[in-house]
C-alpha positions as CSV (number, residue, x, y, z in Angstrom):
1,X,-16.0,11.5,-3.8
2,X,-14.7,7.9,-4.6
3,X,-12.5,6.9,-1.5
4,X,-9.5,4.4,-1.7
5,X,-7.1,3.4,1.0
6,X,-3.9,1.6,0.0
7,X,-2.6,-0.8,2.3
8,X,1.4,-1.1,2.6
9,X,2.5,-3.2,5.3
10,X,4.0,-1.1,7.6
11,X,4.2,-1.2,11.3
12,X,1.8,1.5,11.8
13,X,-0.5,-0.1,9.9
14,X,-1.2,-2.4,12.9
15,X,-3.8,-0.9,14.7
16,X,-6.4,-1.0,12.0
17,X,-9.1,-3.0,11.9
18,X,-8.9,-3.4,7.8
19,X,-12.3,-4.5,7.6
20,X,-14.0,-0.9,8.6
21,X,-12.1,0.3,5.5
22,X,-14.4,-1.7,3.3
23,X,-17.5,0.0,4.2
24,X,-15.7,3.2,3.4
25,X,-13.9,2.8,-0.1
26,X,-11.6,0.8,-2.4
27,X,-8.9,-1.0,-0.7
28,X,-5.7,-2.0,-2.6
29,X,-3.0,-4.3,-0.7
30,X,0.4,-5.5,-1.2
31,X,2.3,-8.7,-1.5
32,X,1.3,-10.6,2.0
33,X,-1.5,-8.7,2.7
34,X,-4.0,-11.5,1.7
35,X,-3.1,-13.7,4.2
36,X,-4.9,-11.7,7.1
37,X,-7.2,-9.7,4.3
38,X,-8.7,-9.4,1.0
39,X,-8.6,-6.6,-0.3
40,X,-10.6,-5.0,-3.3
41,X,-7.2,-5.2,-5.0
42,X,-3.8,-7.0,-4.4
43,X,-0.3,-5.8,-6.1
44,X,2.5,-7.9,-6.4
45,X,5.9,-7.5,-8.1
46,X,8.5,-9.7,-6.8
47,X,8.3,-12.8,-8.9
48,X,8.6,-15.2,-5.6
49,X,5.9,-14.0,-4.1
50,X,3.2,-13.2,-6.9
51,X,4.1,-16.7,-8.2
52,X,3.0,-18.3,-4.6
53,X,0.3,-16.3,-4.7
54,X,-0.7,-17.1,-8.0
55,X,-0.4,-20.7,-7.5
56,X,-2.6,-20.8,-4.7
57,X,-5.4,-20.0,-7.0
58,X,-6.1,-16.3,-5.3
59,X,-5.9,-14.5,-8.6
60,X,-8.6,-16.7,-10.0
61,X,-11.3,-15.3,-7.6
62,X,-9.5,-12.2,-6.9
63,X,-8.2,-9.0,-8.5
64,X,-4.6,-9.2,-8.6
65,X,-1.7,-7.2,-10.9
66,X,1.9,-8.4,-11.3
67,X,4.7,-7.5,-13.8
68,X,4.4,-11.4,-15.5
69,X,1.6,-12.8,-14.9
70,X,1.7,-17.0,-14.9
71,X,-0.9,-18.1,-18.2
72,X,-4.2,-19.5,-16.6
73,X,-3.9,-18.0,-13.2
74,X,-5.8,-15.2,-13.6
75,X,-3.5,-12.4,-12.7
76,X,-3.3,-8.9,-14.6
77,X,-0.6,-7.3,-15.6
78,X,0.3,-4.1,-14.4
79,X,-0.4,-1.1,-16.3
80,X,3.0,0.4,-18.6
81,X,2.9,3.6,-16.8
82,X,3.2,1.5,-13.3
83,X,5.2,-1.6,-14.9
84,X,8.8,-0.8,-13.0
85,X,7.2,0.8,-9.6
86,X,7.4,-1.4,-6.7
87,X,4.3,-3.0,-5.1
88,X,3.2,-0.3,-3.0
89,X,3.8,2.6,-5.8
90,X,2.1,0.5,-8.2
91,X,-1.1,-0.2,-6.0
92,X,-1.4,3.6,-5.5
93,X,-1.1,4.2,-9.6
94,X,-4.0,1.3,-9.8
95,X,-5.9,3.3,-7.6
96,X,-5.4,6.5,-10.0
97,X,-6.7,4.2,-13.0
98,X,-9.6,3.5,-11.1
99,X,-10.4,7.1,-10.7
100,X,-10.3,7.6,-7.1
101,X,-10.5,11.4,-6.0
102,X,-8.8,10.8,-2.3
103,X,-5.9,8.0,-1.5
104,X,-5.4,7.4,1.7
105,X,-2.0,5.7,1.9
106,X,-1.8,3.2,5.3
107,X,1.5,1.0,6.4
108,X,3.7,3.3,3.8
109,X,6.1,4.4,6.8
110,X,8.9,4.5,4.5
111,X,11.6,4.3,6.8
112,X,12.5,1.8,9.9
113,X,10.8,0.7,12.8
114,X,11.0,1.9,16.1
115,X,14.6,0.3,16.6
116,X,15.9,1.5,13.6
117,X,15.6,-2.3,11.8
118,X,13.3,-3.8,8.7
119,X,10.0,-1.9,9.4
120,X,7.2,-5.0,7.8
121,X,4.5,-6.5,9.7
122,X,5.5,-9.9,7.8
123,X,8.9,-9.9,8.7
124,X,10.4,-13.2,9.6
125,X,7.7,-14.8,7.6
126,X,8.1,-16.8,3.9
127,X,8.8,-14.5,1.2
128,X,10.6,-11.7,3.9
129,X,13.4,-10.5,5.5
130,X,14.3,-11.7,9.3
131,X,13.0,-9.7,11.9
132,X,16.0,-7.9,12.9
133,X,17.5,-6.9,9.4
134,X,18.8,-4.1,8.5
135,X,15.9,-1.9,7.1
136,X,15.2,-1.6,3.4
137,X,15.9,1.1,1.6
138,X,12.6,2.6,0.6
139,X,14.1,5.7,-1.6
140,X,12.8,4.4,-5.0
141,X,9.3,4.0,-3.4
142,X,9.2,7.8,-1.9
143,X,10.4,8.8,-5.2
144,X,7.9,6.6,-6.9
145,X,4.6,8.4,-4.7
146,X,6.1,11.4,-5.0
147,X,6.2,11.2,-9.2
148,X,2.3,10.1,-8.9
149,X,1.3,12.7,-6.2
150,X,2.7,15.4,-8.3
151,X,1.3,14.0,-12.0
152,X,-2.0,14.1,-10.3
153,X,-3.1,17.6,-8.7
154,X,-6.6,17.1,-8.4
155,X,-6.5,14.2,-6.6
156,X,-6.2,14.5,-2.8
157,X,-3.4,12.4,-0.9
158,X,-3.7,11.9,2.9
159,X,-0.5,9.7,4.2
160,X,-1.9,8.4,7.9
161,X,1.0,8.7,9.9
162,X,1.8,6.5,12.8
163,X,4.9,6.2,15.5
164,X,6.8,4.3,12.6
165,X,6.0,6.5,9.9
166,X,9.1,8.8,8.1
167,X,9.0,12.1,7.6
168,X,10.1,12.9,4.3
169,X,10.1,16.6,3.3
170,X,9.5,16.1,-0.4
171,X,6.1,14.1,0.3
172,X,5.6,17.0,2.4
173,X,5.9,20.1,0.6
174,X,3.3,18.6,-2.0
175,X,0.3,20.5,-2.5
176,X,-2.1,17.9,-2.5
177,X,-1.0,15.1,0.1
178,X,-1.9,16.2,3.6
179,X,-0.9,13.9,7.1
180,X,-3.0,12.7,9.6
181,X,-1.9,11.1,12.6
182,X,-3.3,7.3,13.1
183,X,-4.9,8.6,16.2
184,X,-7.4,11.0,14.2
185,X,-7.4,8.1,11.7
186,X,-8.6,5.5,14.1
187,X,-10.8,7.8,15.4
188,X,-12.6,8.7,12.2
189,X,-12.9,4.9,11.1
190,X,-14.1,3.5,14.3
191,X,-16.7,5.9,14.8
192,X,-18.0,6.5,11.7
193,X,-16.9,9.8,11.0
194,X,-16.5,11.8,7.6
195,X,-13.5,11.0,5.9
């Protein structure tokens, strides 16, 4: 069974040493994510940042999607069914196109942090809200996974959950996307377990 784990960028996505993941699947990041990692595939859709990324010449050696695409750069544009979903939702629909049987979906806590404030591990940095802000509201993006959970039954959804992470009873009445707690995550990646 082909494997992917998409990376959003989360709080709870902290503890995880990203490059075990490569050994085990696909991985598909968002937005700031390639500054500590490459992953297999990096999403993009606010302008600001996908053009800084683009200009840095990143796209040219590495798989990237955005909505617009700057000529020459070597970004794709993101697939029409995905074309309006944020970053996160639209590296999750990616990983549908490339025909992975089970998502794992990392850092998509979907809610605040601990203190009830912006829950990002890049907060404070360019391109990001202060550490300290209010949190974002992340209803669009729950909606978003939710639409591409349900559109795709046969696939198998595991959402690692961590101390940050939201519980959001739509996500979890769906058939096919099961929890795990980072513990058993962490567990299973650093000792080589079956995913």
């Amino acid at each position: 069974m082909s494997i992917a784990f998409v990376l959003g960028n989360g709080e709870s996505r902290k503890q995880v040493n990203l490059n075990l993941l490569k050994s085990c699947g696909r991985t598909y990041g968002c937005n700031a994510l390639h500054r500590d990692f490459v992953p297999d595939t990096l999403i993009a859709t606010d302008r600001p940042i996908a053009d800084h990324i683009q200009s840095t010449g990143y796209a040219l050696e590495n798989r990237f999607f955005t909505r617009k695409p700057v000529s020459g750069r070597g970004g794709h544009r993101i697939p029409e069914p995905y074309f309006t979903y944020s970053s996160g939702p639209a590296a999750v629909g990616i990983a549908l196109d490339d025909r992975n049987r089970r998502i794992y979906l990392l850092g998509f806590d979907l809610g605040p942090n601990r203190d009830n404030l912006f829950n990002n591990l890049y907060a404070g940095t360019e391109f990001y809200k202060k550490s300290g802000s209010v949190p974002t509201y992340t209803g669009n993006w729950s909606r978003q996974i939710f639409k591409l959970t349900q559109k795709n039954p046969d696939v198998q959804f595991v959402r690692v959950c961590g101390l940050t992470t939201a519980r959001l009873p739509d996500l979890d009445a769906l058939p096919n996307m099961t929890h795990l707690q980072i513990s058993e995550f962490l567990d299973r990646i650093n000792n080589q377990k079956d995913l």
